[in-house]
Every structure is written in C-alpha cells, then in structure tokens.
N, C-alpha and C positions, 0 to 999 in steps of 0.2 A: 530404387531411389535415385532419383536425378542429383549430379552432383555440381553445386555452383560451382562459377568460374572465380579464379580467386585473381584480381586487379587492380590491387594498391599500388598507387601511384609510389615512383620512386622521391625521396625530399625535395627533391628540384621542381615536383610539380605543384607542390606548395604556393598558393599566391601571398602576394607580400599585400603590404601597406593597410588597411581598411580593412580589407576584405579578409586579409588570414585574422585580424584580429576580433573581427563579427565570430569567424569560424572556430574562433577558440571559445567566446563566450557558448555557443549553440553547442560545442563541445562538452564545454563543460558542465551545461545541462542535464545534456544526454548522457553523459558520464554517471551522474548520480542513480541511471538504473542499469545502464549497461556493466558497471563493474561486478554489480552482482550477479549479471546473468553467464551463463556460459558460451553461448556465442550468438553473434548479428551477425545479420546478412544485410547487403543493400540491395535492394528490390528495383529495378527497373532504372536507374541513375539516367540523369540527361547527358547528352552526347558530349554536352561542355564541360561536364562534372568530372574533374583531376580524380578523385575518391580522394581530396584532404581531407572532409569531414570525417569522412569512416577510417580513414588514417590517426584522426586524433584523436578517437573513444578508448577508453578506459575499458579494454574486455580481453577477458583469453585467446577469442579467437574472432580473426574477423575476415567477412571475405564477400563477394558479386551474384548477383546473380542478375546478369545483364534482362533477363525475360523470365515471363512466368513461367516455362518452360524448363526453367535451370533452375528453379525452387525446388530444392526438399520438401520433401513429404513429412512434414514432423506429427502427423496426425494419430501417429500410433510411438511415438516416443516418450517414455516416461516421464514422471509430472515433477520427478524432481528435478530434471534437463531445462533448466530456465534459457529462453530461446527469444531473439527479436528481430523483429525486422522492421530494416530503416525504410525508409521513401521521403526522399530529401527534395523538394523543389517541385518532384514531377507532378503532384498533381497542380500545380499552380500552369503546368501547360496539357493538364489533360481536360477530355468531353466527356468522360465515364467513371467518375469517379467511385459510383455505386459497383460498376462491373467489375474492376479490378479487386475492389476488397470482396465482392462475393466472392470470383478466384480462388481468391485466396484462402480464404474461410476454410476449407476441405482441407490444407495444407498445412492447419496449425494445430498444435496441441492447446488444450485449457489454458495450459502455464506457458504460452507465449502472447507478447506481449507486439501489436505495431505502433511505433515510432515513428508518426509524418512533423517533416521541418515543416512546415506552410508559411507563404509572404503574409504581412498582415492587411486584411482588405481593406481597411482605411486610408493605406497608405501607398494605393494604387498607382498614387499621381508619379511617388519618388521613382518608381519603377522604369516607370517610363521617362522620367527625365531623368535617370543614370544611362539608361541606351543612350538616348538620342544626346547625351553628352560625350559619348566612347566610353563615361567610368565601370560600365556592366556590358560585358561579350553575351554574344547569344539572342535566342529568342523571344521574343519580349514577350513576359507572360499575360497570360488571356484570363485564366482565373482564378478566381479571388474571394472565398468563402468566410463565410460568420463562422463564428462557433455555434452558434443555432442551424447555419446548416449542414456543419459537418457533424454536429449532434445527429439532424435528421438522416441525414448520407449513413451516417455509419447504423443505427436504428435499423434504418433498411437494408442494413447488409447484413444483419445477423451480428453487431459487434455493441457493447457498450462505450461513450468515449466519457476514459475514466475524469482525465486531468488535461487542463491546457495552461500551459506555462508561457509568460513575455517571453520573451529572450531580445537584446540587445538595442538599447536608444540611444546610444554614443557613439557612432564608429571611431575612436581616436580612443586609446591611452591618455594620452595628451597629460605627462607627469601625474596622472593617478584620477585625473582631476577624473576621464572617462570611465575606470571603474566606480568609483564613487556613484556617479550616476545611474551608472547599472546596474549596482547593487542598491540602489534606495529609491527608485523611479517604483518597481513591484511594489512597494509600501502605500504607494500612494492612488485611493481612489481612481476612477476617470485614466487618471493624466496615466496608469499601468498599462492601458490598452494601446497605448503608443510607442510599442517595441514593433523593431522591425521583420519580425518572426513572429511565431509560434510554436511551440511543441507540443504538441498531442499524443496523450495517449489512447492506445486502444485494446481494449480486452476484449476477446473472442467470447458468446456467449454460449457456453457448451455445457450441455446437462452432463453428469454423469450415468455413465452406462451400467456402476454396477455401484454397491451400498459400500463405500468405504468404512474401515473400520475406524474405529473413536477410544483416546483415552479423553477421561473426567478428571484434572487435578484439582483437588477440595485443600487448602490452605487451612489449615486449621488452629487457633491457639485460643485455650480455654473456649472450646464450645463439646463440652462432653454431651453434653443434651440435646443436642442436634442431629449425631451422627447418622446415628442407625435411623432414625427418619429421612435421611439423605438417602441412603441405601435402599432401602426400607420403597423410597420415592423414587427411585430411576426408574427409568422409562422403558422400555424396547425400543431399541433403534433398528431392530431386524440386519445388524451386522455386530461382527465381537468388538466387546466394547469391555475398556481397564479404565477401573478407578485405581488414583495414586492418591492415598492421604498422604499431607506434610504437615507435622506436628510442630510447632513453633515455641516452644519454651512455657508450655501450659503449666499452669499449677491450680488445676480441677481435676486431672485425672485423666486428660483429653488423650492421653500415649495409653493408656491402660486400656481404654475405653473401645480405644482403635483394635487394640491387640484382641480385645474378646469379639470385637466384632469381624476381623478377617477369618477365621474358622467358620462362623454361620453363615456367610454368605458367599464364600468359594465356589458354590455352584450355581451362581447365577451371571457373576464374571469375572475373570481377572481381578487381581486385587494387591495393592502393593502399600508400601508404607513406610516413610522417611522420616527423621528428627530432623530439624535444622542447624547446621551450626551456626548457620547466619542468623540475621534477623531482618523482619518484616515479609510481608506480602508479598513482593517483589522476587524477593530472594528466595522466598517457597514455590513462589510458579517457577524461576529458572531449573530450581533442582527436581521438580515435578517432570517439567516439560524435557530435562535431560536426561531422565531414567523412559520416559512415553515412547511405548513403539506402538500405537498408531498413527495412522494415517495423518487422522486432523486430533487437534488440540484440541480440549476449551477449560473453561474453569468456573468451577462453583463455588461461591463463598458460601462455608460452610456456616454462616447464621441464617442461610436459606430465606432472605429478603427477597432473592430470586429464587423462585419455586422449582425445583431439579424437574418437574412434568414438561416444563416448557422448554429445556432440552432439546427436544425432539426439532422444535422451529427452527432453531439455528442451523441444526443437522440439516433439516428438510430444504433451506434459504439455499446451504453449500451445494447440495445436492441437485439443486432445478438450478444451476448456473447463476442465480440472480447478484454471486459477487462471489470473489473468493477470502474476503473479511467478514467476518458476519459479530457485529456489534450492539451491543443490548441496551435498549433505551428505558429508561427507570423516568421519563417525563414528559409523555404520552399521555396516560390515564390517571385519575389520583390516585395518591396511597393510601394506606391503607394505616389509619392513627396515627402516630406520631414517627412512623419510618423515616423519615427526613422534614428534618426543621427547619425553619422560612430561611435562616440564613444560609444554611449548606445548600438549600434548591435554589437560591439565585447565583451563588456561585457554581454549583453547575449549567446554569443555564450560561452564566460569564463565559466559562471558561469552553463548553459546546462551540458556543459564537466565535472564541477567539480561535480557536485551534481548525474552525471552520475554514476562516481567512486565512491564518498563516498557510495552513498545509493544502488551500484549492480544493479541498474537500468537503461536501455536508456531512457533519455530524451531528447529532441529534443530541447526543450524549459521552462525552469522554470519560467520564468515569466510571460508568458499568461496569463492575466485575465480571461481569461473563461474554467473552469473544470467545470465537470461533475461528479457526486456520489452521491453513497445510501445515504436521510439521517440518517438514521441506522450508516449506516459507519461514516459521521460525526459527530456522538456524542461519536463513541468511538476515535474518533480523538481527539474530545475537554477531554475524561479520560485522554487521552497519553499525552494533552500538561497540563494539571495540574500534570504529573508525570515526564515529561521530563523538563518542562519550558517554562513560558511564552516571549518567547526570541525575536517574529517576529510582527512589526509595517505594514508590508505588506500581509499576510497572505499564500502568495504563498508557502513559504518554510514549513510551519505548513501544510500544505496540504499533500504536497508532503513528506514530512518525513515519516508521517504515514502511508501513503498510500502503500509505497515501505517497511516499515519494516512488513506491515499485511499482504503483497503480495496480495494487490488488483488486480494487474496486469491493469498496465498504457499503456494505447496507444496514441499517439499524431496526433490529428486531424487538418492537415496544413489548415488553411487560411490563404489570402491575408490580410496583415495590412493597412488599408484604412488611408490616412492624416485626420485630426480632422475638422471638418467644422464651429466648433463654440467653444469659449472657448480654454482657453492656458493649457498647463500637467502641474501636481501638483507635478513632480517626480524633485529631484536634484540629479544629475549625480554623483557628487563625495560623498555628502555626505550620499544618499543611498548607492549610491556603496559600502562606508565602511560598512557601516552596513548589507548587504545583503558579504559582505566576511568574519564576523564579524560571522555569521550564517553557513556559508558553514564552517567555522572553527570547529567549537562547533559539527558542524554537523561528521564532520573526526574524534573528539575525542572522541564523544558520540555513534556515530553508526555502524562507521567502527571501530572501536578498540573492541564495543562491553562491553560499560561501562554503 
C-alpha cells in the first residue's frame, strides 16, 4: 500500500480576511460527514493550496496525497473504516475530469466516500474578476461544470453523485449580518444556486462480492396474530439471517406468543427476543438494532402491511451497489382497502416532498417502515443523534437525516401497502402529524441552513 504524504500547513499559512472566512463556511460543510468518517485524504491539491481547508475539517485523521500515486489502496479495507477523499478546486483547472475518478475508482472501498469543493459555474465572471483585481493568487480556472454534468462525468466513471450542497454567498461576517445570509440564502428557490461553491458528493458504485449477512428486527406490540406468518413468511436471502422480536408492552399475549414461537423455528435462523422498557417504535428498533450482529439491518413492522417476501429487494438493491440506504416506498402502487386513509397518504406525500428539499435528497417516502443499512452505518447514525439530538419518537426521520447528510445514497424500493389483518394502528393522525412537522422543521433549520 502506497502511503500519502502527510502536509498540513503550519497556522501561519492560514489566509486571513474573506478568504479564511469562505474556508471555514466550506469547512464546516465538509465537516458534517468528515467527523464521522475515520480519515481523508486530499487528492491532488493545487500548487497554491496552504492545506487550510483540510487543516479545518472535523476528522481523526487527516493527511496528502500529492498524486494518484500516493493514494492508498483502500479497496480491500473493511466496510466499517469509513474513508474520504477530498479534491478541493482541482478539478476546476483540470481536462479530465472522467480520467482521474476512473483512477481512482479501483482505490476505494463501498464505504468511501469523494468529497469535490467545485467554483460555481455561474459565477465564472467573479473569478476572473478577483485575478485580474490581485484578490485571488494563482491560475485562473478554466472549468466550470453543472451539476448535470458532473452527474454525467461521475455516471461515466463508475460513481453515483449522491448530494450537492451551496456553500458560501457572503464572504464578510460583517457583524453576523454574513452568516445570516448563509445560513438562509439554501432556503431559498433559484436565488440557492448563487453560492460561490459547491460540494459534492460521491459514492463509488460497487456491487458486493459476497451475500452479506441480515438481521430482521420486527417491533411488535399486541400483534399476537401476526407473528408466526412473519416467520412462517421470510424469505431465503442465501446468507445467515437473525430475526430479533421486540415486544413493547402488549396485552394480547404478543411476549407469550413470541416465547412459543422461537423453539419451532430455531432451525431455520437465528432467533432472539427483547421486552422493552422504553416505549414506542423508535425505541424497539434502537434496542433491536443494538443486540443485531449482522451485517445490514432492516425492520419489519410486524402488522405486515409490508409483506416480509419482499425482503429479498432491499437485500438484492444493497447488494447490486444501487445505494447503500435502501428505503421502502408504500406510494407507488394502490393499496390495498383501506391500509391508509386519504388524510395519512397526503401527509405522506407532504412530508416525502418536504424532507426531499430539506435534506437534497429524493425521497419517495419517509415514512416506511422498512429500510435497509450497514450496521456499521447505523452506529455512526446513533454518534450523529447524540450530536444533533435526540428529537424523533418514530425513528424514520433519525434515519433518514443521516443517511442523506453521509451520502449513503437512498433508493426507494416501491411496495404495495397491504390492509392490516389482525390488530388496530397505533399511529394518531394529527397528533403525530405535529410532531413529525415539528421534525421536518428542525430539520430546515439544522441541515439545510447548515448549523
């Protein structure tokens, strides 16, 4: 393994005035996925580049690699070693922009993640008129891509581009007045596209080599009449796969029911089973997904409005590279009688839209019960909600927040919502609804503002 050069500038090569204060906004960007990763590299840095940027990210470990030559090999390094690399500016003065990320593509693991700062191509002119003023040293850049074509660029290189973020319309503080701006300019239609960056994300599109294994946590409270057709209903996934019930405070029998069912189907997989002392949804997938040793997660509600056969797609979604979130859409195809009522399916479709724009992400549906992800991924999910807040009683939006800010790359796997055959929903209409808009709020002020 090739080992970079490590070339952090010392604090004096810090630029002042404008310019350090652009690079702390872009900082603090890039911050929000580098603290979770375990280390970045910078890729190729231009000649005029101090390394302040990569001097002010938020990560354990940071360090150069002047040429593709001095890249690591991370292509065989384990998928919980979360890994990134920066490319700050260069390609804004390169001619191949396709050749370098092929490059690179051989060098990376699943679970890493590129990081390009890019100029914004609209705003070509200021470029040139900070040269030719003295306010910007260096090479005057030459190019200047859409997001449509570094959608296309990265396509062709084998890469999906998850997420592109503004970053900075104020260069001044200017008594607060210029955060203000840059935290509320993202909110706004049109006039967003008028930051003087970009940050891009990129996900490598790598199939897996071999059938990871799967636990299933099924939440359960009073659905005694459900279970063993849960069971009864799993799939083959052709790798070992653990069911974990979590029994929630039932008074149908639903703990009893569990107990006679793990003896008869012990030989078909793994099989575990928890009481809650908490309460709700939320709080049965954390203690599910914190007893799960496999690979990837996922969760079935156990009224089986999602049909445990269909399983298999989200596995299969993970598995052909197509995202490493794999999100379940219940508003594709009709349902099936009365499984959701005209007022719950417009507010899902609200609250899709909303959490679409907050988080730069399409989602088809936020509130599916059944995703899919590394458990790796969700433990640095559960760092993120001890550093963002523990804000959500249903756990959908805690998912999906982080998902979308680490650029997991979500795909939404449509099923049919099947009507419920046994046992009444535990969901209230209006007064979740506040609370889950109550979320999507926090969520516009925290994530799209970039606080």
């Amino acid at each position: 393994m090739n080992e970079p050069t490590s070339s952090l500038p010392a604090p004096a090569a810090r630029r002042s005035g404008w310019q350090s204060y652009v690079k702390d906004l872009i900082a603090r960007e890039l911050s929000t996925i580098t603290r979770y990763c375990d280390r970045v590299i910078q890729l190729e840095p231009l000649p005029t580049d101090p390394g302040d940027l990569l001097e002010r990210l938020d990560c354990p470990a940071r360090e150069t690699a002047r040429d593709m030559a001095a890249m690591p090999d991370w292509s065989s390094a384990p998928k919980a070693l979360k890994l990134a690399v920066l490319i700050s500016g260069t390609f804004n003065h390169h001619y191949d922009i396709q050749g370098v990320l092929s490059a690179l593509k051989p060098k990376l693991a699943r679970s890493s993640r590129v990081l390009v700062v890019a100029y914004n191509p609209y705003l070509s002119f200021l470029y040139r008129l900070a040269n030719a003023l003295g306010l910007r040293k260096g090479e005057q850049p030459s190019t200047f891509l859409t997001a449509t074509d570094f959608r296309n660029i990265a396509a062709l290189s084998g890469y999906e581009l998850v997420r592109a973020r503004p970053v900075g319309y104020f260069p001044y503080r200017l008594l607060g007045l210029g955060s203000l701006i840059n935290r509320g300019m993202p909110w706004i239609p049109l006039l967003r596209h008028l930051a003087v960056t970009q940050v891009i994300s990129l996900r490598p599109i790598l199939r897996e080599s071999a059938r990871p294994s799967l636990t299933v946590v099924i939440p359960a409270r009073n659905e005694r009449g459900n279970l063993e057709s849960a069971l009864r209903r799993m799939p083959d996934f052709g790798a070992p796969l653990e069911v974990i019930f979590v029994e929630g405070h039932s008074s149908d029998g639903t703990w009893e029911e569990i107990q006679r069912l793990l003896p008869l189907y012990a030989d078909r997989f793994t099989l575990q089973a928890y009481r809650q002392t908490g309460t709700g949804k939320n709080d049965a997938v954390r203690l599910g997904f914190a007893h799960a040793t496999g690979e990837l997660v996922t969760i079935l509600d156990a009224d089986l409005t999602m049909p445990p056969e269909l399983l298999t797609r989200f596995y299969d979604a993970y598995c052909e590279g197509l995202a490493d979130f794999i999100n379940g859409s219940r508003l594709v195809y009709p349902m099936e009688g009365d499984a959701m009522r005209f007022l719950n399916r417009l507010g899902n479709v609200f609250f899709a839209k909303a959490l679409s724009t907050v988080l730069d992400s399409r989602i088809g549906d936020s509130l599916c019960g059944t995703k899919l992800l590394r458990r790796d991924d969700y433990q640095r999910i559960a760092r993120w909600r001890a550093d963002f807040g523990d804000f959500d009683p249903f756990g959908d939006f805690e998912l999906l927040f982080p998902a979308a800010v680490f650029s997991l790359g979500i795909i939404d796997v449509p099923i049919r919502y099947l009507a419920r055959t046994y046992g009444t929903t535990n969901i209230s209409r209006f007064r979740h609804g506040a609370l889950l808009l109550k979320m999507t709020l926090i969520g516009l002020l925290r994530i799209k503002s970039g606080r």
